[in-house]
N, C-alpha and C positions, 0 to 999 in steps of 0.2 A: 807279477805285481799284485797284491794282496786288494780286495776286493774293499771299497769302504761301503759302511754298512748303512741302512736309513737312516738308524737311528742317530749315528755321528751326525749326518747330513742334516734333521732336526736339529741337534744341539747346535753345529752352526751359525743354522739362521736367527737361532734365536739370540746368542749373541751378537750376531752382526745387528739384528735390532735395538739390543739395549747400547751399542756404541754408538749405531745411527743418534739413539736419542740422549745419547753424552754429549757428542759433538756439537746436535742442534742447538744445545743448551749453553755451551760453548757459546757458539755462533750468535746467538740472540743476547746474552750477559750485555747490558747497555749502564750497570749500577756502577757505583764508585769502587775500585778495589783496594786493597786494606795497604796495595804498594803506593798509591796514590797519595801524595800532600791535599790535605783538606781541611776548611773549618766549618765549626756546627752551626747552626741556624736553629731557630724556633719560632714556630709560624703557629696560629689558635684559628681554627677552618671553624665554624654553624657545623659541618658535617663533611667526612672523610670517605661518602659514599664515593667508590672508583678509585679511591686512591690507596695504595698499599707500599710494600716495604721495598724499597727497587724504582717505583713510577721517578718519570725523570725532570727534573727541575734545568728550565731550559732559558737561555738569555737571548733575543732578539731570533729565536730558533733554533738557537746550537744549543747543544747539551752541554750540560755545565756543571750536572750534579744527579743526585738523588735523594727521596726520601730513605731515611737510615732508620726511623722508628717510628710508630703509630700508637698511640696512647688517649685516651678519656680523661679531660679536664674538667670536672663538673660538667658542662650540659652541651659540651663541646668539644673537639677533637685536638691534640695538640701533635703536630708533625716535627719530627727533628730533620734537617735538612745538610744534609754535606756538600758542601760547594768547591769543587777545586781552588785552588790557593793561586793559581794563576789570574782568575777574575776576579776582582777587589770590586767591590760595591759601596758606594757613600751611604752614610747614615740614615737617608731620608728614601732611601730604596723603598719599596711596596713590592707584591706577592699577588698573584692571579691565581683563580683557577680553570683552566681551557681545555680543550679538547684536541684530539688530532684528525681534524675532519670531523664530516658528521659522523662517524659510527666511531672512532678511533678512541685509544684509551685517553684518560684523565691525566695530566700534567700541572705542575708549577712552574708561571711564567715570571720571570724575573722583571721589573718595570727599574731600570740603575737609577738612582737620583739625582741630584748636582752637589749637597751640601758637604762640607766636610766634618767630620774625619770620617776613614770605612768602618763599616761593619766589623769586629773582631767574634773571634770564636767563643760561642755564646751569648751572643746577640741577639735580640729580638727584631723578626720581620715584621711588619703589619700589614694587613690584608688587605686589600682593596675592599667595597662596594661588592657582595657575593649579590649576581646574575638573580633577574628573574626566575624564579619555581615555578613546575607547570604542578609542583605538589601544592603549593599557597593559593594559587587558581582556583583549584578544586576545593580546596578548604572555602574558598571566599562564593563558590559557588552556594555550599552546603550552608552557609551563613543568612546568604538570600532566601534561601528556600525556608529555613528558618522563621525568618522576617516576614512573608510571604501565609507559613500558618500562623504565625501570631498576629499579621492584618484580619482574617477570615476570621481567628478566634473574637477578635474583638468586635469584626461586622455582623458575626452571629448573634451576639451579645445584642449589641445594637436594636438588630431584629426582633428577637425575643422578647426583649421589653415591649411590654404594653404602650408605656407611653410613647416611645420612639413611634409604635406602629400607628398611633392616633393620628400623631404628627404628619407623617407618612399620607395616610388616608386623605386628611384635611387641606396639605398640601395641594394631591391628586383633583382636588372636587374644587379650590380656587385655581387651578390649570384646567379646569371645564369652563368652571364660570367666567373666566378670562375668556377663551378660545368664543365663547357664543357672545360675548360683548364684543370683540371686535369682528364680528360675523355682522352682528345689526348693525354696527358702527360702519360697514362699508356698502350695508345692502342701503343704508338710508340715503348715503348722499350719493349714490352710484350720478344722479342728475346732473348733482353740479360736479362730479368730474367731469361729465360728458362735456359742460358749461363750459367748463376751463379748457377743455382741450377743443373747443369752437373757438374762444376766444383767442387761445395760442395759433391757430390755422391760418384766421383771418390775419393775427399781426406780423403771422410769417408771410401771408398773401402781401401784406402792402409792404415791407421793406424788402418783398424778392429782387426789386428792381436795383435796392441800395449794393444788397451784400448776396449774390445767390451763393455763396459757397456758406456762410454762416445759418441760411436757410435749408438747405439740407443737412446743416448738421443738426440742426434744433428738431427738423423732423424725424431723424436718428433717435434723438434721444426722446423725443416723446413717444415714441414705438416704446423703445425699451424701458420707460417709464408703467404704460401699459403691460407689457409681459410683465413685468415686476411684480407688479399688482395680482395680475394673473395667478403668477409663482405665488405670494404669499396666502392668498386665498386657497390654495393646494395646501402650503404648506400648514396654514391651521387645522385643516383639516384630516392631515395625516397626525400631527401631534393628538387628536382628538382619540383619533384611530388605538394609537401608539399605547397613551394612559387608559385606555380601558382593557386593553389587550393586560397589560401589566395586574391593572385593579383585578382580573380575574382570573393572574397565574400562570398565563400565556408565553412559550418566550422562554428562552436561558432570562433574560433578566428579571421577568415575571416567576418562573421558579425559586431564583434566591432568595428574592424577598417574602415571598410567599412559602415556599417548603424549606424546613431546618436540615430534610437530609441532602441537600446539595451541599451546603456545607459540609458535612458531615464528609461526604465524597470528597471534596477537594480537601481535607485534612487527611481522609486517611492516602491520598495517592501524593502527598508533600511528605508523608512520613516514608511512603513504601519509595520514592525516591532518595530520599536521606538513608536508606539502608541498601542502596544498591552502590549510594557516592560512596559510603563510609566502608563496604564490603570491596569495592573495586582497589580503594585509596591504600587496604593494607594487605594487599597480596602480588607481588611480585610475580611474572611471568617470563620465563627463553623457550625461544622454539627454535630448533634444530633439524637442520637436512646432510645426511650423508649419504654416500653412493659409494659402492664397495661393488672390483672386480676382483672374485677368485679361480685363483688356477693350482694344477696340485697333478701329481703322480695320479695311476690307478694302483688301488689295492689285489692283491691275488689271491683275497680269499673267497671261496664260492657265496658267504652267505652276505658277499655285497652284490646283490645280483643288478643293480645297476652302475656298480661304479664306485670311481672317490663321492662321497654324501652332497661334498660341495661345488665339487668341479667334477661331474660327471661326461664318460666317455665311452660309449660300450664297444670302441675296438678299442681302449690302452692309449698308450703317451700321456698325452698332457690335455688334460681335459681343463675349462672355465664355465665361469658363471654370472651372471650380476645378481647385486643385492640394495637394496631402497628404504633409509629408517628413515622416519618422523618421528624427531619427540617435543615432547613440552616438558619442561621445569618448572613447579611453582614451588613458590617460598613466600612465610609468612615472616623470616626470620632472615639473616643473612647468612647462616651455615648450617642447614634445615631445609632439605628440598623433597617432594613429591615428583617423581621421575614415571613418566607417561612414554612408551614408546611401540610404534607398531612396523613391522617389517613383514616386504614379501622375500623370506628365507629362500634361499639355493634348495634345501631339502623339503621344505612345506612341511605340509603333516604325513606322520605315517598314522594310521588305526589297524586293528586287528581284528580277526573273526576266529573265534574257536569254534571245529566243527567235532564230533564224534564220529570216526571210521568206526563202524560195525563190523568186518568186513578185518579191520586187525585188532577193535576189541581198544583203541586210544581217542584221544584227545589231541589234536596238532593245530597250529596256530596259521592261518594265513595273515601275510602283511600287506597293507594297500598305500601307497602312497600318493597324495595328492596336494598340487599345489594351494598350499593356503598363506594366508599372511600371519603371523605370530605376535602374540602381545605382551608387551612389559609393564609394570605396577608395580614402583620398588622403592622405599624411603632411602634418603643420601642425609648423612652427618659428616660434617669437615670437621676435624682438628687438626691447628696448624696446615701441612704441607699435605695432609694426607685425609681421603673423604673414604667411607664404606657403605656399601648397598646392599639391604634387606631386601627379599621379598618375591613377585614372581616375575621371572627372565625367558621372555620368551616361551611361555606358556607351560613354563616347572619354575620349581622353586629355584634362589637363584640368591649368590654372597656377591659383593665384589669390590674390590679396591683400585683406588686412584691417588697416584703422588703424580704431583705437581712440582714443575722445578720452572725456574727460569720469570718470576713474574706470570707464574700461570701458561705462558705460553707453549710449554713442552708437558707432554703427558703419559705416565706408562700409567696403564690400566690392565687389570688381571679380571674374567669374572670364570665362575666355576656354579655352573646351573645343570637343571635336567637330569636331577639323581635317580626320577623314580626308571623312566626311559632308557636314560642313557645316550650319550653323542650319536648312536647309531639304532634304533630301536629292534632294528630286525635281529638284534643278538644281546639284545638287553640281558639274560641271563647273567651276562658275563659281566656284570656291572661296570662300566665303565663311563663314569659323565661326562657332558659336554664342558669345553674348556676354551676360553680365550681371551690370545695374550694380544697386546697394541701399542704402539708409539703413535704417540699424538700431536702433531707440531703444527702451530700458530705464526707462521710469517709475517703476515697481516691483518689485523685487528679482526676479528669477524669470519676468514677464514681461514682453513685449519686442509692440512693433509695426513695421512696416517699409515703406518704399514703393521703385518703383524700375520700372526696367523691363528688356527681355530683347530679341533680337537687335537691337541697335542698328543693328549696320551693315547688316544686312539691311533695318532699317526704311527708311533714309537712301538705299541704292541702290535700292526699287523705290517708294518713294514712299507708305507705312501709318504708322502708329503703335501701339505696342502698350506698355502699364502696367499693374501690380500693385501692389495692396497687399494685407498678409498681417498675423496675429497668432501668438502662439506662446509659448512655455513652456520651459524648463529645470531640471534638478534635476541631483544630483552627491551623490558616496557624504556630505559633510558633511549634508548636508542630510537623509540618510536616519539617520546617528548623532544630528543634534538631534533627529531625530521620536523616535526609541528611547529616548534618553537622557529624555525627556519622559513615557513610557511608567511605570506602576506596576508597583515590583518583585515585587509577593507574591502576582501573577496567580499 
């Protein structure tokens, strides 16, 4: 029986991959298909942010359709909508836009009406009331803060005048001369309060016998009549306190009116606030968690002196490994991403030492390998179905491409990095880059699983096999405003 070769066993798998990722795609197809009876719809969204070509247009929660087209109406988005021909909708029908759970994609919710006649193909839907923004929020915050230095501008103004300040001053000095006129005004008659409060004693003495519960309560209150008194006598004296503390600068309150650079302060930190809303309000952020287990043949050539790179085994079979990425996405744009990612690689880092043998008159390379984590820095452009990656991949240079099928939810990815090294370092010579292929399937909004495998051509020219499969997770700033927005306001 004739021997089959690695390299078959490679080619294989890699098509048993791309049919995995035919199928999935297969599988997940939830849009209208072209054998289907349907009519159009046209529905005018504020914004088509989540919604694309495919998302599904759903009645009381069964599906019932699709968006069929996405287009720009002046300042606003226009959806064309295909509705199976089986659900008839009255004229006075209305158009939501919802979510599928909290992290879930974006849909069109059908609200049927009563009035007659239906809808016919090429009808206009109209929209409901579009849902509070946590983006108008933030806008109305930036508004405040605004309002806020234009108060200070004008209270500094205020201040700076001269005459305001006279004002100010002359105010201060009739709040003295008040404060010590009712200082004499209570030292004088202090007597005849004493007067009155004999007098009150005695006329509580002689109807004790009438009303004793009304006599204690009169004595109640002439206590607290006296503390009163008490208290305000304090209290002038603290206001005394208070306007000279001010008159001479004392005091956050005494500083504003008296020094110009407090304001000064509080404009510049309303501005350096306003440039942190307006910085945060136009940059888009996803952060991603995947986890990758590989397992793989061993190579039999000496100069892998430990092994398959990724799935190492130093007696032979089938060696594994794990692997652990974090990234971040940012976007200032909606097809324009800044791609951030670090991993603790199966192979880490290799480095070298050149030393000089005397002794045979050369030069020879030792190689050292050591666990490190590796890092990515790489621009992403989408057109249509298909995005491409510039830049560095895991700590060489690095291409890479991604199609997209299925509403996004299925993904083949190729990237091709680490020209100057090569997939394997210790034989760099022999140029050969790191290479890696992947299917990427989305079952459920948020998470994602994946298979594929990694230096292809290195597998094919020494004769190993090596595959991965991986799970993982994504999130993105919408996703952190539905949590908030779901959140109880009177915490």
């Amino acid at each position: 029986m004739p021997k089959i070769s690695n390299e078959f066993k490679v080619g294989l798998f890699v098509i048993g991959a791309v049919l995995i990722g035919f199928f999935a795609w297969l599988w997940t197809f939830d849009g209208v298909r072209k054998d289907e009876g349907a009519y159009a719809l046209y529905l005018t969204v504020p914004s088509a942010d989540g919604l694309w070509k495919g998302s599904s247009v759903k009645l009381a929660g069964v599906d019932v359709g699709a968006i069929e087209h996405v287009e720009v109406q002046g300042a606003q988005a226009r959806l064309t909508l295909l509705v199976r021909e089986a659900y008839e909708l009255p004229i006075d029908s209305t158009a939501d836009l919802r979510s599928s759970g909290l992290l879930g994609d974006r849909y069109i919710s059908v609200i049927p009406g009563e009035e007659e006649p239906l809808l016919q193909d090429g009808s206009v839907i109209q929209l409901k009331e579009p849902p509070a923004d946590i983006e108008q929020i933030t806008r109305n915050v930036q508004h405040i803060s605004e309002d806020v230095q234009a108060i200070t501008t004008v209270l500094r103004e205020m201040i700076e005048n001269n005459d305001n300040t006279d004002a100010i001053e002359a105010t201060l000095q009739n709040v003295e001369g008040l404060t010590a006129e009712v200082e004499s005004l209570v030292s004088r008659n202090s007597r005849d309060i004493d007067a009155i409060v004999d007098s009150v004693a005695r006329l509580t003495a002689t109807l004790e016998g009438f009303a004793v519960d009304v006599s204690a309560d009169v004595d109640q209150e002439m206590a607290q009549l006296q503390d009163a008194t008490e208290t305000l006598q304090g209290a002038l004296t603290d206001i005394e306190s208070i306007t000279g503390k001010i008159d001479d600068g004392q005091g956050t309150i005494g500083a504003l009116i008296n020094d110009s650079a407090t304001i000064d302060a509080i404009n510049d930190t309303v501005e350096n606030v306003n440039e942190v809303v307006e910085g945060f309000s136009g940059l888009q952020a996803e952060i991603s968690y995947t986890g990758r287990y590989y397992f793989g043949t061993q190579p039999n050539d000496p100069a892998f002196y430990y092994g398959n790179p990724l799935a190492p085994n130093m007696n032979g079979g089938i060696g594994s490994a794990g692997a652990n990425t974090i990234g971040v996405r940012l976007s200032s744009m909606e097809d324009f991403w800044y791609l951030f990612e670090i991993v603790d690689h199966p192979q880490g880092t290799v480095d070298w030492t050149e030393t000089y043998a005397p002794e045979i008159g050369e030069v020879y390379t030792e190689w050292v390998r050591k666990p490190a984590f590796r890092l990515t820095f790489q621009l992403e452009k989408r057109w249509g179905n298909f995005s491409f990656r510039l830049g560095i991949k895991e700590d060489g240079g690095g291409v890479g491409m991604t199609w997209y099928l299925a509403k996004d939810r299925v993904q083949i990815q190729a990237d091709v990095f680490d020209f100057d090294l090569g997939a394997f370092p210790a034989i760099a010579a022999r140029g050969t880059p790191n290479n890696r292929f992947l299917v990427r399937w989305e079952p459920i909004p948020k998470l994602y699983a994946e298979v594929g495998t990694e230096q292809v051509f290195l597998q094919a020219q020494y004769g190993y096999v090596t595959a991965f499969g991986g799970v993982g997770f994504h999130f993105n700033d919408n996703d952190i405003k539905l949590l908030l927005a779901t959140l109880p306001l009177g915490l």
